[in-house]
C-alpha positions as CSV (number, residue, x, y, z in Angstrom):
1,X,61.5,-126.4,-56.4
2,X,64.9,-125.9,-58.3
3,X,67.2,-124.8,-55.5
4,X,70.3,-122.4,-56.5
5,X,70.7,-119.7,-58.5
6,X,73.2,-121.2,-61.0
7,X,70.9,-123.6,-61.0
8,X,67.8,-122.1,-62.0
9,X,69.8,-119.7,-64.6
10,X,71.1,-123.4,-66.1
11,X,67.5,-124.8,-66.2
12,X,65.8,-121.5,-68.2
13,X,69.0,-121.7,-70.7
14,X,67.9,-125.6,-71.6
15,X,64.6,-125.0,-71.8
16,X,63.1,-121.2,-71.6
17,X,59.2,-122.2,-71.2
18,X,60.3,-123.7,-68.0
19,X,58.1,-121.9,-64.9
20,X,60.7,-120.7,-62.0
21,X,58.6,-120.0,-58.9
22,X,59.1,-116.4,-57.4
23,X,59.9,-115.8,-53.7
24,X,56.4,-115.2,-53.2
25,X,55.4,-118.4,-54.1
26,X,58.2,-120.5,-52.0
27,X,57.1,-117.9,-48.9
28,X,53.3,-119.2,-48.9
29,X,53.7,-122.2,-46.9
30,X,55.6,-120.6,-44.4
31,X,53.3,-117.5,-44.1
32,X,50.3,-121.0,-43.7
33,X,51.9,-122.3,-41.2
34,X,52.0,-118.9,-38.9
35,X,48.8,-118.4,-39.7
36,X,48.0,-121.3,-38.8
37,X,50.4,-121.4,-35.2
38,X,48.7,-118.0,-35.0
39,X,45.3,-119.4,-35.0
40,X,46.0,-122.7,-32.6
41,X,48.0,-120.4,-29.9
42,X,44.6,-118.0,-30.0
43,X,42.3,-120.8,-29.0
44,X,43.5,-120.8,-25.7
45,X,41.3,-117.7,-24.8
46,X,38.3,-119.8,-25.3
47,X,37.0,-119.8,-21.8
48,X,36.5,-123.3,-20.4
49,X,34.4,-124.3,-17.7
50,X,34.7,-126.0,-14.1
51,X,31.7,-127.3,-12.3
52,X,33.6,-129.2,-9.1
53,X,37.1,-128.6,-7.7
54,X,38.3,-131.5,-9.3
55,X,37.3,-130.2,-12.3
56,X,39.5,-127.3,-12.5
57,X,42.4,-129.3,-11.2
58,X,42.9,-131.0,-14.6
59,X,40.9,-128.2,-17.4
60,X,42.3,-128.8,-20.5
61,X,42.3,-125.8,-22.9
62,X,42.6,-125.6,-27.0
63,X,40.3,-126.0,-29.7
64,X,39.8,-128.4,-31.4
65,X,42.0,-130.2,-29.8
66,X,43.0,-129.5,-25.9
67,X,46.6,-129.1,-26.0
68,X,47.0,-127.3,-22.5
69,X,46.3,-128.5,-19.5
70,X,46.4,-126.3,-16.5
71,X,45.2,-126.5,-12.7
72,X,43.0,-123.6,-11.8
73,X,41.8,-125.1,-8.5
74,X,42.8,-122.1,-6.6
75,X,40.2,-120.3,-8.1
76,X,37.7,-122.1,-8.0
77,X,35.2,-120.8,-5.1
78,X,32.3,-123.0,-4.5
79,X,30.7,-121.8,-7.8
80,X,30.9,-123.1,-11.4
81,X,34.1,-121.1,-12.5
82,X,34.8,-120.1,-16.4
83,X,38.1,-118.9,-17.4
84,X,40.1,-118.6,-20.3
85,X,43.9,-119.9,-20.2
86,X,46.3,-117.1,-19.1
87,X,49.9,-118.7,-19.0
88,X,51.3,-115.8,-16.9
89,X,49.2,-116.6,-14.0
90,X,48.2,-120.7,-14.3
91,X,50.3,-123.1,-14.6
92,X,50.2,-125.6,-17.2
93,X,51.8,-127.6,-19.2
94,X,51.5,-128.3,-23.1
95,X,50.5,-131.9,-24.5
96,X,53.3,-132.1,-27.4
97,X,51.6,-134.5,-29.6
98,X,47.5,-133.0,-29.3
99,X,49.4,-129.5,-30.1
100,X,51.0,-130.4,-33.5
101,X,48.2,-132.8,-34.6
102,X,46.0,-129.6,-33.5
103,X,48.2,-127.5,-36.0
104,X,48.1,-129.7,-38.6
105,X,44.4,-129.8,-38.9
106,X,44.2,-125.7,-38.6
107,X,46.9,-125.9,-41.6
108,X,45.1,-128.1,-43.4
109,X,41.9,-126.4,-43.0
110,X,43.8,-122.7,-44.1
111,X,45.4,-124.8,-47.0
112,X,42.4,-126.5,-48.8
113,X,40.7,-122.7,-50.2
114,X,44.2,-122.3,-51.8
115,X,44.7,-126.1,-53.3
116,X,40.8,-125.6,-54.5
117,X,41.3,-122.2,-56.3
118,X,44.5,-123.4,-57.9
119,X,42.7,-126.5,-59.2
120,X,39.8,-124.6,-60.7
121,X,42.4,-121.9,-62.4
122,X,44.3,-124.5,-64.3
């Protein structure tokens, strides 16, 4: 990526065939990545299930990696109890180091179509 403007107007005057990437193209990781944040932070409506009391003290929610954990004991009636994560009413805390190892795969995963399809055009 040539960075500055005087720079890429310096670079095209050496050597014209010389590609310049548009904005569009410098904007595609980003636009990856919240896709991808997008996708990880939507996993937490995946219900999870509690079978015991204990259970539900320490559910851990996420996919494919749990990245939440939250107690939902006080819900938890006597019966198996299935609930997705709702961070305005349980408390929980996030597991920094599951969440952006859990991102990374989801990025990785959105990435490889595009890295594939580039390979085969050139």
């Amino acid at each position: 990526m040539i960075l500055g403007r005087r720079a890429r107007i310096y670079l095209r005057e050496l050597d014209p065939a010389v590609e310049i990437p548009s904005a569009r193209a410098r904007l595609g990781p980003f636009v990856l990545f919240g896709a991808a944040l997008f996708v990880v932070l939507a996993t937490l409506a995946i219900p999870v299930r509690a079978d015991s009391r204990a259970e539900a003290r320490h559910l851990r929610f996420g996919y494919p990696l749990h990245f939440v954990e939250g107690d939902v004991s006080q819900f938890w009636s006597g019966r198996p109890y299935t609930s997705p994560f709702s961070p305005w009413e349980d408390r929980g805390h996030v597991l920094a180091a599951e969440f952006l190892l859990d991102w990374a795969i989801v990025s990785a995963a959105l990435a490889v179509p595009f890295l594939v399809v580039r390979r085969r055009a050139s």
